[in-house]
Every structure is written in C-alpha cells, then in structure tokens.
N, C-alpha and C positions, 0 to 999 in steps of 0.2 A: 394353649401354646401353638396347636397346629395353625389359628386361624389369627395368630398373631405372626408367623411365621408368613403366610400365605399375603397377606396385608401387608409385612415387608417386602416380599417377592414384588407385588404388585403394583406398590412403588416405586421401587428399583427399575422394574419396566419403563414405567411414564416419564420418570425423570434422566436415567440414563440412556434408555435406549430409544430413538429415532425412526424405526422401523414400525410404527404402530400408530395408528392414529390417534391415542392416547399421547404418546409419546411427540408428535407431532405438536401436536396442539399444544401440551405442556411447553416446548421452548418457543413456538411462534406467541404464546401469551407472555413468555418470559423476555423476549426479544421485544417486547412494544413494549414493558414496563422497563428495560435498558432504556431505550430511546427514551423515553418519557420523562424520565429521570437526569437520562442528559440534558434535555429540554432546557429542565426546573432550574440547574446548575446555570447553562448559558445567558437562561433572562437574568437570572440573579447577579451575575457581575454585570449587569448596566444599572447604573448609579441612580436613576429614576424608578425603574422596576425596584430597585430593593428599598431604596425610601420610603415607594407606596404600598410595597407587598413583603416587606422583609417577614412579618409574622405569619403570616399562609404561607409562604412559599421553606419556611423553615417549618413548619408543621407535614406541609406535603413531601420536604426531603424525611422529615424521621418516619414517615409511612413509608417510602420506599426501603427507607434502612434496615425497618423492622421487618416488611416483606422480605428481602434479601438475607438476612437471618435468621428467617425461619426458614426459607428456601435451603441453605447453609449447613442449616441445624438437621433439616429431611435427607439431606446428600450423605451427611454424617450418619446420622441414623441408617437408613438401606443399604450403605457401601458395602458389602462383603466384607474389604478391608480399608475401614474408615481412615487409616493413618497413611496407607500407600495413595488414596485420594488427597487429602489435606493437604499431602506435601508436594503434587502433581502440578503441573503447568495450572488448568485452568482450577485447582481447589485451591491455589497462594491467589488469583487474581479474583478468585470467590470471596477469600476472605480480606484481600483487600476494597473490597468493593462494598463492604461493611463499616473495616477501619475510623476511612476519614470522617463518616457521619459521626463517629463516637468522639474523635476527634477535636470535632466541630465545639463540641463543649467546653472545650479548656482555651483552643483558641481557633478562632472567627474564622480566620482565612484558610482552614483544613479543608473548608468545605468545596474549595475549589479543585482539591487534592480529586473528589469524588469524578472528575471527567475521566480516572483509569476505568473507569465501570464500561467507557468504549469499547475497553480490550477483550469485554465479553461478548461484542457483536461476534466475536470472532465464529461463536458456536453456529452463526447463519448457515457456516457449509456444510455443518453436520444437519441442520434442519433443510437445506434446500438439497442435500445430495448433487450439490455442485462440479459431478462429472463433467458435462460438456464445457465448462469456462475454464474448469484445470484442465481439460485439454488444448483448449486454445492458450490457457496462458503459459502450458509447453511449447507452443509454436515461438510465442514473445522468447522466451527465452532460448528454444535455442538459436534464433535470430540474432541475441542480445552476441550468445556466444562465436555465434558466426562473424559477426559486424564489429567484434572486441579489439581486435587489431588494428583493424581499416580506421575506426572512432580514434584510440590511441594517438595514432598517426593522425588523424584529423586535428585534436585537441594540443600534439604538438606544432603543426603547423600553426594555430591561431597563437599559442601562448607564446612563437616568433614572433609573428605579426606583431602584437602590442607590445612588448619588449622594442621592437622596432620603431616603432609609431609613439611612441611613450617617451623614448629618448632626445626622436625627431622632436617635439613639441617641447619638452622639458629645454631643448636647447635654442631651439627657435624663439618661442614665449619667452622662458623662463620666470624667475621669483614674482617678479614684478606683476605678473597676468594670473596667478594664482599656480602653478607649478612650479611649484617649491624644492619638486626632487623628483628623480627618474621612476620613483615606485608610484607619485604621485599622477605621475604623467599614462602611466602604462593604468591605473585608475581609471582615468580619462578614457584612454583608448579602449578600455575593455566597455565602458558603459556605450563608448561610443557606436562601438563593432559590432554589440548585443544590438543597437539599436534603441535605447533604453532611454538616453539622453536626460539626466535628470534635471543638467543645465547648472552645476554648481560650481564647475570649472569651464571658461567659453574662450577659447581664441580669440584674440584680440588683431593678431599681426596680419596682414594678406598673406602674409606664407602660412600659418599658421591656419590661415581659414582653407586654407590650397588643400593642405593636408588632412585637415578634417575630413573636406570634403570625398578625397579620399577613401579615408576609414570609413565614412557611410555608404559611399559605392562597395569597399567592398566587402561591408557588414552584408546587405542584400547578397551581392553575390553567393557568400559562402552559408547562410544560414542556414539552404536546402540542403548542404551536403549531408549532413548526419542523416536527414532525415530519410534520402535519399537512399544514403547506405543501409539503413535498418527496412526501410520499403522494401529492397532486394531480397534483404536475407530471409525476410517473413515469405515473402510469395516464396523464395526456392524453397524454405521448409514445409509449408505448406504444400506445393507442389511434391516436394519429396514423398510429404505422407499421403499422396491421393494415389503415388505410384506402388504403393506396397501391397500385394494383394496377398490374400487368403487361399493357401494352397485347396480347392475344393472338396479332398481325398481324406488328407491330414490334417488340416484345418491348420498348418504352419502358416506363422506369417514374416514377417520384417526381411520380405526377400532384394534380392539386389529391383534397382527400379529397371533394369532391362532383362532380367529371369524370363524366359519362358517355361521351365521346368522345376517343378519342386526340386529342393536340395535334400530335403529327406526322403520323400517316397518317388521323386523322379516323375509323377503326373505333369500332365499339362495344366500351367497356370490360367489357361483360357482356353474357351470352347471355338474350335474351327467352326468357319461361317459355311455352312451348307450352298 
C-alpha cells in the first residue's frame, strides 16, 4: 500500500507540478505532442492531403487520442481530489481534447472540433515560468488603460469622418455608380480610410474621385495616431516603473517617482555621492 501510495505521490509531482525536472519535462513532452496534433488536424482539412492520407493521418489522430486519455485517466488517478480537477478550467478542456476524437466516429467532421486541444498550449506558462513577459505584458496593458480615452476619442473622430465622406459620395455618385445608400457609402469610406481598397465600389464622378482622393490623404494621415497614442503611454509606464525604487533598509517599494525618503522607515532612497 505504502509503495502504491508513494508511486502516486510521485506522479502527482511529474504531472502537476512544474517545479522539478521531472515535472518540466513531462509538459515540454506534453506541449510537442499538442502541436503535433494540431499539426495532423490542419493538413487534414486540405482536400488533397486527406485524399492521399486520410487513413494514416486518421490512425495518427486516434494515437494521439489514446495518449491524451491515458494522460486524462493519470491526472485522474494522482489528483488528491480527482472531481475538483475534472471540473477545473484546464480538466473540461483535458477532457475536451479527447471528446472530438470519439467523436469523429459517428460523424466525419468532429474531428475538426479537435483544434480546441490549442487551448492546452495554454500550460506553456506554467512550463516556461513566464515572469519577465507577464511583466512586460503589465506595461501593454496599463498603456492600453492609459490610452483608453485618447483611442475612444480617436475611434469617435474616424466614425464622423466616414459618416461624413459616405454621405458625400452616396450623394454625389449615387445608385447609379454602385452606392446604393448612406451605410453603403460610409462601407466605402471606411475601406477607403483603412486603406484597404478592395475596389468593389470605385467613383466614377470627378467629384467623386476629388473626394476619394481625399479620404486616402487622410487615411495616411490619421493611421499613426493610435499608434502614436499607445507609443506614449507604454514608454510613461515603463518609464514610470524604472522610477520605483527599493527602499534599501526596508526593502519598501512602489514609492512616489520623485521620493527621496522611504515613507515607512524614512531612510534615504539613494546613496550621497562622496
């Protein structure tokens, strides 16, 4: 009993926990047979690959199935508490990543279902200890939250512009030239103003081409401004957080960016230059 006990324990380690090079290894080997698997899914919907490989490549999915089932069935078994796991974020997308293979038998097209198995890349951050990129992707975001209004305000000024430029053109052109209606037109202007030009609706009128040309001058112009805006807000926050310093004494940190004295033990936050 003890040394069945001990063998669960020791599973338990490898597959839950991260921290061990056991445990390492188990999800970087479990993270290439994801990929791989997505792989087999993605050649499989081109219409030539499954033609000439649909019986291999339906053989190499029910190998993965059955590896992830037994993987499923190991998590189950070692869980301390197998039903609080099952029912967890990543033990529904464990067992869905089983599912659609089973699936696949009753009907054909389940087996495209199996691209949720992506959503188990997710454990990458648990294997990689992805500190330093959740810290940077704190700076994105509170950039995002900084730039949230300025952007608003941005996104209202363009959806004037084509409202504006949409109407121009629906009246100008009109039916006849392929703007058929004011939403039709503001269509237009927005492909136009993106930049995008797909070319499905074209001015016909010299006024009409006055005006386009217009909305492409000042598509260019405005297209740096978001980008602009979120540039700022990332360098201040980043900047913000190179100003925080580490009281030396107390080891306080997140002080004002112009502190020179700790706010809890009153130390100097920097050493006088001799």
């Amino acid at each position: 009993m003890g040394n069945s006990d001990n063998w669960r324990q020791r599973l338990y380690v490898m597959i839950f926990q991260t921290d061990t090079v056991a445990g390492r290894r188990f999800d970087t080997t479990l993270l290439l047979i994801i990929l791989a698997s997505l792989v087999i899914v993605i050649l499989d919907s081109i219409d030539q690959v499954h033609r000439d490989y649909a019986n291999v490549l339906a053989y190499i999915e029910w190998g993965f199935t059955l590896i992830f089932a037994i993987e499923y069935g190991l998590r189950l078994y070692c869980s301390p508490k197998p039903l609080r796991y099952a029912f967890s974020f990543y033990g529904l997308v464990d067992l869905l990543a089983i599912v659609p293979g089973i699936l696949a038998l009753y009907y054909s097209d389940a087996q495209y279902l199996l691209i949720i198995r992506i959503i188990r890349m997710l454990r990458i951050f648990r294997v990689l200890k992805l500190a330093p990129y959740l810290k940077q992707a704190h700076y994105l975001l509170d950039a995002l939250r900084g730039s949230k209004q300025k952007i608003l305000v941005f996104l209202l000024s363009v959806c004037t512009l084509v409202t504006v430029f949409g109407t121009l053109m629906y009246v100008v052109e009109g039916p006849e030239h392929g703007f058929t209606s004011i939403p039709k037109g503001i269509y237009w202007a927005i492909v136009t103003l993106t930049t995008v030009g797909y070319g499905d609706i074209v001015p016909k009128t010299v006024i009409g081409q006055v005006i386009s040309s217009m909305v492409m001058i000042t598509g260019y112009s405005i297209i740096a401004v978001p980008t602009g805006i979120f540039t700022a807000e990332l360098a201040s926050a980043m900047r913000g957080e190179q100003q925080k310093h580490d009281c030396p004494v107390c080891r306080k940190n997140s002080h004002e960016p112009a502190a020179a004295f700790c706010s809890r033990c009153g130390n100097a936050l920097f050493k006088k230059m001799e």
